[in-house]
C-alpha positions as CSV (number, residue, x, y, z in Angstrom):
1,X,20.8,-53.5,-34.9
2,X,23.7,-51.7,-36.4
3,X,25.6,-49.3,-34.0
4,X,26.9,-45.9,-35.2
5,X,31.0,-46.4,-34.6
6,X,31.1,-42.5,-34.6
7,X,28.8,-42.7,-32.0
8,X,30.8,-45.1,-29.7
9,X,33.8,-43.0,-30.0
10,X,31.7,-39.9,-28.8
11,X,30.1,-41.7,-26.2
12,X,33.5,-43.4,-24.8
13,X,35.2,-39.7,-24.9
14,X,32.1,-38.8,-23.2
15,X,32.4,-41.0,-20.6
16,X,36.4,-40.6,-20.3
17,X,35.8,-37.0,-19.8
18,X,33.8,-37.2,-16.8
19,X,35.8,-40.0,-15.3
20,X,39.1,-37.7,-15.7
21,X,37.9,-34.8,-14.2
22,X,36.7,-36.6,-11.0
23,X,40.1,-37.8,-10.6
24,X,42.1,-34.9,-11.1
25,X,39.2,-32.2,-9.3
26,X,40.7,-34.1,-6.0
27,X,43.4,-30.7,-6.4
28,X,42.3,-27.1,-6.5
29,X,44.0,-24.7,-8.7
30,X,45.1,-20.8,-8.2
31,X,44.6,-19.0,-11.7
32,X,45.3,-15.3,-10.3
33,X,42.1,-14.5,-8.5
34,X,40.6,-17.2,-9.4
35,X,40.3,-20.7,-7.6
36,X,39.1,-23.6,-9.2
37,X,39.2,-27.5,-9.4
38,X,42.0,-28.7,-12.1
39,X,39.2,-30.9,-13.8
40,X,38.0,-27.4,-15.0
41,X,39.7,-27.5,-18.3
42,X,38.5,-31.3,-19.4
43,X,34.5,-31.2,-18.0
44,X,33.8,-28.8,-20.1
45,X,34.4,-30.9,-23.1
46,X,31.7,-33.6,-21.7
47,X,29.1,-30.7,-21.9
48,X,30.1,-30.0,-25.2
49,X,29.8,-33.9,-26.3
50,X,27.0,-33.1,-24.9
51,X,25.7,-31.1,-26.7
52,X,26.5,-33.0,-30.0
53,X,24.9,-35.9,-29.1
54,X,22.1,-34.0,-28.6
55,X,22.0,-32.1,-31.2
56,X,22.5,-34.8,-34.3
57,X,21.1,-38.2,-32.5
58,X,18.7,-36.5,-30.1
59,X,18.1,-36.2,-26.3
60,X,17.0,-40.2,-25.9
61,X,20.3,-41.1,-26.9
62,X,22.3,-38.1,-24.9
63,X,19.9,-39.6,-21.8
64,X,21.3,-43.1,-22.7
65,X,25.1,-41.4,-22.8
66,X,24.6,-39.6,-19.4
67,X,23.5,-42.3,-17.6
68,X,26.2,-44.3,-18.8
69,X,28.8,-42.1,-17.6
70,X,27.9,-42.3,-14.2
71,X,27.4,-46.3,-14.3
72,X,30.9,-46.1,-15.6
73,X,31.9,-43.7,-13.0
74,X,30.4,-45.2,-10.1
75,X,32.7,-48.4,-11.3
76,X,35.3,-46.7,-11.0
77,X,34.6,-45.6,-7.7
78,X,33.9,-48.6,-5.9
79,X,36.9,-50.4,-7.3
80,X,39.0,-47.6,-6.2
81,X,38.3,-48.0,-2.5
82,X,38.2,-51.4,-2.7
83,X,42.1,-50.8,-3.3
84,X,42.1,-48.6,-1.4
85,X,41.4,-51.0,2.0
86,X,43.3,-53.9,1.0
87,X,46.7,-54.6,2.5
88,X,49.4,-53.1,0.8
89,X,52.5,-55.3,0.1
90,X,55.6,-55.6,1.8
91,X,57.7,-52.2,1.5
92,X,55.1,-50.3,-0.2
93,X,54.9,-46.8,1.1
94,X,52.3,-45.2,-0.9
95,X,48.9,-46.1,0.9
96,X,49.1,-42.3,2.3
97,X,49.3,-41.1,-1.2
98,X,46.8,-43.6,-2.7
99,X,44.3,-42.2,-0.3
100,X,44.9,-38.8,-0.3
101,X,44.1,-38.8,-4.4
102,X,41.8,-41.9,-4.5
103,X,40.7,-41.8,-1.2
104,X,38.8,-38.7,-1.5
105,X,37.0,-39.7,-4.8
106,X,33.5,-41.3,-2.5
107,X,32.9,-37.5,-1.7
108,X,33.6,-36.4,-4.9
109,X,31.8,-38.9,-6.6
110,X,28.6,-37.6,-4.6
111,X,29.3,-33.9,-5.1
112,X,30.0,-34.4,-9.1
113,X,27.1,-37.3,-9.7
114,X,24.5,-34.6,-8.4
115,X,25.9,-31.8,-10.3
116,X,26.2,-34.1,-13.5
117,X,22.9,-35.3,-13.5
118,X,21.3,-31.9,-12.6
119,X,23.7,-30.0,-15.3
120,X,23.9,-32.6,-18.3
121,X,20.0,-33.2,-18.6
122,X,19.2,-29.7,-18.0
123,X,21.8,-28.8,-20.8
124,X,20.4,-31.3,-23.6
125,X,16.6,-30.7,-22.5
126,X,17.5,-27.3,-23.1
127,X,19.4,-27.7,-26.3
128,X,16.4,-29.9,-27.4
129,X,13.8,-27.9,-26.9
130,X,15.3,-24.5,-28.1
131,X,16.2,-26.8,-31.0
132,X,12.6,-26.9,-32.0
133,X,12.3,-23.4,-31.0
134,X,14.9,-22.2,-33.3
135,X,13.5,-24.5,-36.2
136,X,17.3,-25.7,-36.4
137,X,18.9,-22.2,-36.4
138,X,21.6,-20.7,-35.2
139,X,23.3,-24.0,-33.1
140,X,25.5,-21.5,-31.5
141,X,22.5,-20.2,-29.6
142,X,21.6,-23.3,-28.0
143,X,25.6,-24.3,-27.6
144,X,26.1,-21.4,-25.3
145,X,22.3,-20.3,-23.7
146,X,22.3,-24.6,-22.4
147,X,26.1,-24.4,-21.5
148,X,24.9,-21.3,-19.6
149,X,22.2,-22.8,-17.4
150,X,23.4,-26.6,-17.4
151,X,27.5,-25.6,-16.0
152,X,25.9,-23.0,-14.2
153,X,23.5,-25.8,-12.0
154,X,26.5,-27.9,-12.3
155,X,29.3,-25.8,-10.5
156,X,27.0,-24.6,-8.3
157,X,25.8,-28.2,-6.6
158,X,28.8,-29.9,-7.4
159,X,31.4,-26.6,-5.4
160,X,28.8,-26.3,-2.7
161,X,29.1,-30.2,-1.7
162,X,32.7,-30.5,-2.2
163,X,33.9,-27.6,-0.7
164,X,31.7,-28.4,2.3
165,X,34.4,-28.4,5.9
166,X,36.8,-26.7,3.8
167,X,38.0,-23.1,3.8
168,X,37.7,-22.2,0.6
169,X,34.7,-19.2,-0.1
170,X,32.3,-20.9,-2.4
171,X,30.0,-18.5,-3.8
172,X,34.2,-17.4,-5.3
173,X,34.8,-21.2,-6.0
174,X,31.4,-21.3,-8.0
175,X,31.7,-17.8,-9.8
176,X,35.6,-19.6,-11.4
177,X,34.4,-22.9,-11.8
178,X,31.3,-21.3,-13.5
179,X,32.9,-18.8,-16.0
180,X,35.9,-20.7,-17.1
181,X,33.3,-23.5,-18.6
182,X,31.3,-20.8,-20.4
183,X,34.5,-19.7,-21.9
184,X,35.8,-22.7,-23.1
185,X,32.5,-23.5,-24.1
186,X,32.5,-20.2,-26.0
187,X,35.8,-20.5,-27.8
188,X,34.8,-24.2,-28.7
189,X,31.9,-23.2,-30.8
190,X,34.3,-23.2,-34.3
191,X,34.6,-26.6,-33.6
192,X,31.3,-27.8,-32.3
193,X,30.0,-26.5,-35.6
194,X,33.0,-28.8,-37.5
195,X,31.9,-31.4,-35.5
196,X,28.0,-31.8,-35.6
197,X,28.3,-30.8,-39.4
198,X,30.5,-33.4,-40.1
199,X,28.1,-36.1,-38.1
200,X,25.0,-34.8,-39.5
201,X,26.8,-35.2,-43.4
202,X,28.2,-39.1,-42.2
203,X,25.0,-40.1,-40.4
204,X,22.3,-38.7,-42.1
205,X,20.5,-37.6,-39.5
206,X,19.1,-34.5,-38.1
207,X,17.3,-35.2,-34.9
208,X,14.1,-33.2,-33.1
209,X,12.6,-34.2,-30.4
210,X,9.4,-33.2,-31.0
211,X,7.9,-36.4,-29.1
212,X,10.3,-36.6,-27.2
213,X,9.3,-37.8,-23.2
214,X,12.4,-35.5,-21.4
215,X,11.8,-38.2,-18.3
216,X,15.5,-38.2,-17.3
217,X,14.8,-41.9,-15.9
218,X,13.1,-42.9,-18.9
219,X,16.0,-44.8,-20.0
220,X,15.2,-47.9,-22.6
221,X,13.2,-46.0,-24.9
């Protein structure tokens, strides 16, 4: 079976985009008031992948996507610590570095795999189905209301497991996190449009899920 290679590009950026801002969410930011986790500018960008996927090949293969993000994640992880806890060599002086970066990314991983899962398929189920809803209409709609409820259950699982022991005030970490994805969301919408009319022209597809099973485990078919 012929693969879409638009489709592997989305679905590696995809995937990049979560790994990155695991990483880099190990430091949290001051913008004025507001405090957030620096992976805050490039998560966003996975919902909005999202949200292509979605909206020109469908929810089974945005399911496919998501759940190959965290396989590639959770890679990631467990080769991280394994460097983590071998020996370092002779006159290397970094091991406190290494862990304070890498070292923290097993709690993270937990915090962001159960806001990922809960945010990304509650942002395509509910791109999907207001897809139908909307008969195709106004994609900005869908964009922005699943951004709205998918980063929304995202920031808040993901801020209240991470900033667990910590003194940082979540409902204030959770209210940033929450509102700078909606805007970036927001002011991508120009260029989600560019985007999935582009892939919808190239592909030739248009994709409702009107059958759809929205099992989020349901993942070979």
């Amino acid at each position: 079976m012929k693969v879409s290679h638009r489709l592997l590009i989305i679905a590696a950026l995809f995937v990049t985009c979560f790994i990155t801002a695991n990483i880099i969410s190990v430091k949290m930011i001051s913008l004025g008031p507001f405090i957030v986790f620096a992976g805050v500018f490039i998560f966003p960008i996975s919902y909005i992948i999202g949200d292509v996927l979605t909206e020109v090949y469908g929810y089974r293969i945005a399911r496919r996507v998501i759940w190959l993000g965290f396989a590639c994640n959770l890679i990631f992880v467990i080769f991280a610590w394994i460097g983590q806890i071998l020996p370092g060599a002779s006159g290397w002086e970094l091991q406190g570095a290494y862990e304070s970066i890498l070292g923290y990314t097993p709690r993270l991983l937990f915090a962001s795999v159960c806001g990922y899962l809960v945010g990304e398929f509650a942002n395509s189920y509910i791109l999907a189905r207001m897809k139908i809803f909307t008969k195709g209409r106004w994609l900005w709609s869908r964009t922005i209301g699943s951004t709205i409820i998918g980063e929304g259950l995202d920031t808040a699982v993901f801020a209240s497991i991470a900033t667990v022991g910590t003194s940082f005030f979540m409902p204030v970490v959770i209210l940033s996190q929450w509102l700078f994805k909606v805007v970036i969301e927001i002011a991508a919408t120009p260029a989600t449009y560019a985007v999935v009319g582009y892939l919808k022209r190239k592909e030739g597809i248009d994709t409702y899920d009107r059958q759809t099973n929205f099992n989020p485990f349901r993942v070979l078919n």
